[in-house]
N, C-alpha and C positions, 0 to 999 in steps of 0.2 A: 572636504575634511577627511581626512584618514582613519580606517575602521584603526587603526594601530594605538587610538586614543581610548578603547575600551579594556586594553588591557590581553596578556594570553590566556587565562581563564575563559575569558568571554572568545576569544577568537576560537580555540582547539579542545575545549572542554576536554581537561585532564582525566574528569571524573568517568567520562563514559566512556574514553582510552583502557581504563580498569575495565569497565563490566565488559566492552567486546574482548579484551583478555580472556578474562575471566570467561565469559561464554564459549568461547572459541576451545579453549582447556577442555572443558566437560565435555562438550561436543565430540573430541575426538577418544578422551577417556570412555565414554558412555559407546559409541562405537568403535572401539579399538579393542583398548587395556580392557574392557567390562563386556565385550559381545557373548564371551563363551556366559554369561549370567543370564542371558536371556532364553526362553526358552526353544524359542525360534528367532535364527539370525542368519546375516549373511555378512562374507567380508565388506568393507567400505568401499565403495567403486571410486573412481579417480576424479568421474564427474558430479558424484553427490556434493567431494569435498570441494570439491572447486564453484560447486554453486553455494559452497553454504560458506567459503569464504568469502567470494564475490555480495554475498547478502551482507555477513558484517560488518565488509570494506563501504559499500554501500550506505548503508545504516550510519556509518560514520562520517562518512562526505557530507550525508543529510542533516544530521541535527548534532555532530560534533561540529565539523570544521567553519570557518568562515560563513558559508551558505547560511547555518542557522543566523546567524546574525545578523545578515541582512536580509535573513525568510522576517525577522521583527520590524526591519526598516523597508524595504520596499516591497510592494504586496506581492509586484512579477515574481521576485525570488521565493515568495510564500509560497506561491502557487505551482511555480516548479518544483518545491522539497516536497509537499500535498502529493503532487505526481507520483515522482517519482518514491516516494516513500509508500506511497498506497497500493500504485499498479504493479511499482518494480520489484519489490524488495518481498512484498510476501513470495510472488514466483519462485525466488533463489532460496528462500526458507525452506518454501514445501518442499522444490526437489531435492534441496539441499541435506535433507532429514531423509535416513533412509526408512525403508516401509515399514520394517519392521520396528521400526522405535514409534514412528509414528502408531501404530496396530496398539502398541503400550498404552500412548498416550491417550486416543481416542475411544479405548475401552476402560478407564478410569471411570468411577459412579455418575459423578457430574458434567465431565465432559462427555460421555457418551450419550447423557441426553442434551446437552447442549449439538453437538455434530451431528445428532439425529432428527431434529427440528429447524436447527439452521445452515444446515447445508444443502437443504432441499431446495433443488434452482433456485425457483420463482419466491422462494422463503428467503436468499441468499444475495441473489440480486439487488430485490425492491427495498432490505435491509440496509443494502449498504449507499445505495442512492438517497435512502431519507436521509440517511445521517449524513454524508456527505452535503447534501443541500440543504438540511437543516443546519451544520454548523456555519452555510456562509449567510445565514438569513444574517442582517447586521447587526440589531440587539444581541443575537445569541455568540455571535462570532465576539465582538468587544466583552463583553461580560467572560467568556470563556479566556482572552488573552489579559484580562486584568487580574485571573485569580491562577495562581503559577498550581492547586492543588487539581482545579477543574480542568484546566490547559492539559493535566498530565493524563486524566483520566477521560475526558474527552479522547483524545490521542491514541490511547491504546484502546478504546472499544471503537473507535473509527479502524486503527488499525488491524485490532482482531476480526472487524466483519469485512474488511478487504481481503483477509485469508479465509475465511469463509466462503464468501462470493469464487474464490476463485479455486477452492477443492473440489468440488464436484466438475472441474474441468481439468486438473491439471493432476490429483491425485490415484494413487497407484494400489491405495492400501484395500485387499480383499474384501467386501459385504458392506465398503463406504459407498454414499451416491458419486454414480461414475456416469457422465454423459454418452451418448452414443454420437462418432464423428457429424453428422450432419445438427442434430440437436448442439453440440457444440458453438458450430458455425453460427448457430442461430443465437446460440446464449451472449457469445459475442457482440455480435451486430446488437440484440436487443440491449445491452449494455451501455454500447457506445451514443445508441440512439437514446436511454434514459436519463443518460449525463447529461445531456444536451442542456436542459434548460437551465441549470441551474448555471452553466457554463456561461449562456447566450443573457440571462439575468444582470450577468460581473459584466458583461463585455458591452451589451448595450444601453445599460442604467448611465440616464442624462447628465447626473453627478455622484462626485465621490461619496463611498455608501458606510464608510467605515470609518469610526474617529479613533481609532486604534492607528491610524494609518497618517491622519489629517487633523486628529486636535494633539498639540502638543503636551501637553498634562497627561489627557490621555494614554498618546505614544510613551512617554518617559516612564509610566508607569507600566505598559508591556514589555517595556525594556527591560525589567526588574526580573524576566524571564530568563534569560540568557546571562547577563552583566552585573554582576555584586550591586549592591544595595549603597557601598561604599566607596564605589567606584563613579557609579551614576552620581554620588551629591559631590563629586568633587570636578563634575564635569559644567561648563555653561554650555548647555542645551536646548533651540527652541523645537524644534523638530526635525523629522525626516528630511526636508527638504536642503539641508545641509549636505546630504549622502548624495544628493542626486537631480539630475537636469530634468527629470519628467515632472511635467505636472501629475496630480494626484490620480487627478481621472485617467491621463492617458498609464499612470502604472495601474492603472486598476487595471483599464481594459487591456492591456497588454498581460498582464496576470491571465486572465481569463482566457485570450487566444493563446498563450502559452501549456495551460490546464488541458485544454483540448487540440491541440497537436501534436502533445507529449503521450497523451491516451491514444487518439489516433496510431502514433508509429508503434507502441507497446502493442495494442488488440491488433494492430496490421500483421505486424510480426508472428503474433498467435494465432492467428487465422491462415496465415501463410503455410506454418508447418503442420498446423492441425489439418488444411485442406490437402498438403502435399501428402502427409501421411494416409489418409482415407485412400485419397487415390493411388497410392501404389500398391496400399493393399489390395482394392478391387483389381487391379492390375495384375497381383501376383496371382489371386485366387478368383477369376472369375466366375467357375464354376461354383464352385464353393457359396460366392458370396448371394449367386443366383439361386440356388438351392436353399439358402438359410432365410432368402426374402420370399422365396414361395412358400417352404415350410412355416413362417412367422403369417402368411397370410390364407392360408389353409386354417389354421390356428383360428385365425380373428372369424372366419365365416364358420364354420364352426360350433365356436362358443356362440356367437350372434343367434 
């Protein structure tokens, strides 16, 4: 059956068409037209904007276009927009914002104890993994896709502690937690190795774990997420399986190997250039970097 029966609302969502306008405007006013208002600034580099476009083009393919619509019907596509929404899309944000706007944001009263308590690693990390694997526990994941207020707000404190998890790795801004390249390497890999289970849960559970997915009442009703309320009753609908030749379990578990392959190439990726960069530093400054690990270790015997 053709997504073409839910209507263009539900397929391209007009509304969020607006707000990346709308974002995209400020973004470049607040760094552009308004830089001289700050009190320390710099021009806008060519690749901030280009990662903070690539983030709302991004953002848009994810839960505007088609995708979202069948991240409701089939769970594989769930768990690719999850992916790619969680791992990819904060990266293009952060670098996408330059420091010094960030330095604004993050010295505000409440966010600067919020960034000072949750961007600490191991405070950062193990954050973002609960909630990631608490929202696929099945009770918690149906009750969240049947309430469009909890769906929303679920959503963005999953996605605010994916950009948390990953500032102290990837941010720039003076006196924030900033990892040291090898500490890096490691925040990674421990990363990739904490998803795991929650990953290996979807991908080996004997049968289908989600009646958002598999009961059709259920499903019709998550659908009320994405597709008018008026559109659904005029539709005869028994379920997903209308959309699609997999059985239930095999799009679960296919979900689940998708979640962890897609993470895999993103942390490959980051680990690539973070370990390329280490090393051509030590490359360019041997000396240097040899003298800073003796003086750091003089230091430690020392104090001892």
């Amino acid at each position: 059956m053709p997504l073409s029966i839910f209507g263009f609302q539900a397929l391209w969502s007009p509304y969020l068409i607006g707000v990346i306008v709308f974002l995209t405007v400020v973004y470049f006013l607040v760094t552009v037209t308004w830089r001289k208002d700050f009190k320390v600034s710099e021009p806008l580099k060519k690749s901030e904007a280009i990662y903070f476009i690539l983030g709302m083009i991004s953002l848009y393919i994810i839960k505007g276009s088609p995708i979202d619509l069948l991240g409701h019907i089939m769970f594989t596509m769930h768990m690719v927009q999850m992916a790619l929404l969680l791992l990819l899309v904060p990266i293009l944000i952060i670098k996408g914002i330059p420091w010094w706007v960030w330095k604004v944001v993050v010295e505000l009263p409440v966010i600067k104890t919020i960034f000072k308590v949750f961007t600490q690693p191991l405070v950062a990390i193990f954050m973002f993994i609960a909630l990631f694997s608490f929202y696929h526990i099945p009770s918690v994941f149906d009750t969240i896709k049947l309430d469009e207020t909890l769906h929303g707000m679920y959503t963005f404190i999953l996605f605010s502690s994916a950009v948390l998890m990953y500032w102290p790795l990837i941010n720039t801004v003076e006196g924030q937690h900033q990892l040291k390249p090898l500490y890096k390497l490691a925040y990674i890999i421990g990363n990739a190795v904490l998803i795991t289970p929650a990953c290996a849960l979807i991908i080996f559970a004997p049968s289908p774990m989600y009646g958002t997915y598999t009961d059709g009442e259920m499903w019709l009703k998550a659908m009320e997420l994405c597709v008018p309320t008026s559109t659904l009753s005029g539709l005869s609908l028994s379920g997903p399986e209308l959309f699609s030749s997999m059985s239930s379990l095999s799009d679960q578990q296919v979900g689940g190997v998708m979640m962890k392959i897609i993470q895999e190439i993103i942390f490959g990726v980051i680990l690539a250039r973070v370990f390329r960069k280490w090393w051509n530093s030590e490359r360019k400054n041997p000396e240097e970097v040899t003298a800073k690990a003796l003086k750091e270790f003089q230091e430690q015997v020392i104090y001892k």
